[in-house]
C-alpha positions in Angstrom: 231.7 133.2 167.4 230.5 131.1 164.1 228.8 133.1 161.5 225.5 132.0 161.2 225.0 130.3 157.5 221.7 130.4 155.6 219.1 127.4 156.1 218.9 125.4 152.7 215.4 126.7 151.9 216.6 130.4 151.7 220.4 129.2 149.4 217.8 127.3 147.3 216.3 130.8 146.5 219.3 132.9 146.3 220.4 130.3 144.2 217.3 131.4 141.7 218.2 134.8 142.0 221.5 134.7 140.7 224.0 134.4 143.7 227.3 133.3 142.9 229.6 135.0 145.0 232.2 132.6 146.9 231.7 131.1 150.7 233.0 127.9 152.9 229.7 126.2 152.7 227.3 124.4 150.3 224.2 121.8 150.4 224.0 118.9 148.1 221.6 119.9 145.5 220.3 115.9 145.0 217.8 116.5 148.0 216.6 119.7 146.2 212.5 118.3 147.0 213.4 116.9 150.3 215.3 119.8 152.2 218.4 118.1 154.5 219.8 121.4 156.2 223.4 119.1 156.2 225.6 121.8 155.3 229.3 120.8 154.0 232.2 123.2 154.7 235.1 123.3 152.1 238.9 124.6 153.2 238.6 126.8 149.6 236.1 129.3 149.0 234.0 128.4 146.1 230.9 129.4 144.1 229.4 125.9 145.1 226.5 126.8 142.8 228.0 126.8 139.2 227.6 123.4 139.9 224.9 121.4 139.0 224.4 119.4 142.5 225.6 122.1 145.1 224.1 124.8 146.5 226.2 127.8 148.0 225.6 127.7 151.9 226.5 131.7 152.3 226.6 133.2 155.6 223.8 135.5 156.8 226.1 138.5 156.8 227.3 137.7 153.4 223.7 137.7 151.9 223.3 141.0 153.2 226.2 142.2 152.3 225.3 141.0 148.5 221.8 142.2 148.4 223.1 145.8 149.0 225.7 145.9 146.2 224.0 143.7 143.8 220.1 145.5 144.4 220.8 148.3 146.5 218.8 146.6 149.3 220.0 147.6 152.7 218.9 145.1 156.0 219.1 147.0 159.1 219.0 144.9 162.8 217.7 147.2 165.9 216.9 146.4 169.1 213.1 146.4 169.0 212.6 146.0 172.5 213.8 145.3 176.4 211.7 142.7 177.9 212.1 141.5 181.7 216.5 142.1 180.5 215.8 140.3 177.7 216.5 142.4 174.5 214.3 141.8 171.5 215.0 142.4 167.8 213.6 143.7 164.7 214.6 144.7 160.9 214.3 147.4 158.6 214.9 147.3 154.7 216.0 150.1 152.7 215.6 150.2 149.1 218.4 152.8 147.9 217.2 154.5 144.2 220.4 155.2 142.7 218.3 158.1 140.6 217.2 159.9 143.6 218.5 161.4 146.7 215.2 159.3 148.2 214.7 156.0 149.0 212.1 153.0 149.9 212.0 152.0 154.0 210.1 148.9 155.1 209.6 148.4 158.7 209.0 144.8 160.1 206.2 146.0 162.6 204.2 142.9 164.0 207.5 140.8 164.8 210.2 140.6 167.0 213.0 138.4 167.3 214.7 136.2 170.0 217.8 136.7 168.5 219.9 139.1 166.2 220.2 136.1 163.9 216.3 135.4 163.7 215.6 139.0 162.7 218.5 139.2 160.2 217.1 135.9 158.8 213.6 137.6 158.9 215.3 140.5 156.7 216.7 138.2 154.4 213.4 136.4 153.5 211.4 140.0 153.2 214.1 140.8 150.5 213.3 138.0 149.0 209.9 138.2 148.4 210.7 141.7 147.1 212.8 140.7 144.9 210.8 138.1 143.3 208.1 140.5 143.1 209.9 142.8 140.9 
């Protein structure tokens, strides 16, 4: 089973935010307007975006893993739903407060998913947006 890596839209913004930890992966930075989801894969792992033209390509599971030690920003997958066999999927975010035993919980709660990915792609762009609105 392949990881699933992030869409170029979503490295572009992780990009902005500071990522810069090392993956297999990267887009070319030159169709930054016109978004090409050709992803590159490198034997080394690299911080593709200390360079001016790339763009890290991160896996899913590697974003999530960096939004919770760099912000503290747990996503959570559940099974939503059973539908007709079919299982559905959902997130939650947890915003941990490092000075307080308490913490912030955000439910997705009109959406579900097809697929685990979709969801945990869902969770990645909702901490997105809260991070930029910090």
């Amino acid at each position: 089973m392949e990881l699933q890596i992030v869409n170029k839209k979503i490295a572009i913004q992780l990009k902005e935010l500071g990522f810069n930890w090392k993956c297999n992966a990267y887009y070319k930075e030159e169709l930054y307007e016109q978004i090409k989801n050709e992803v590159y894969k490198d034997c080394c792992s690299n911080n593709f975006s200390q360079y001016i033209d790339d763009i890290s390509a991160p896996t899913q599971a590697l974003v999530c893993k960096w939004f919770r030690e760099k912000f503290q920003i747990y996503i959570q997958i559940e099974i939503d739903m059973i539908v007709l066999n079919k299982e559905l999927y959902n997130y939650v975010i947890f915003i941990s407060n490092k000075n307080t035993k308490f913490g912030i919980q955000r439910r997705c709660k009109t959406t579900s998913y097809d697929t685990f990915e979709q969801a945990e792609e869902a969770g990645i762009l909702k901490a997105i947006e809260i991070l930029k609105g910090k």
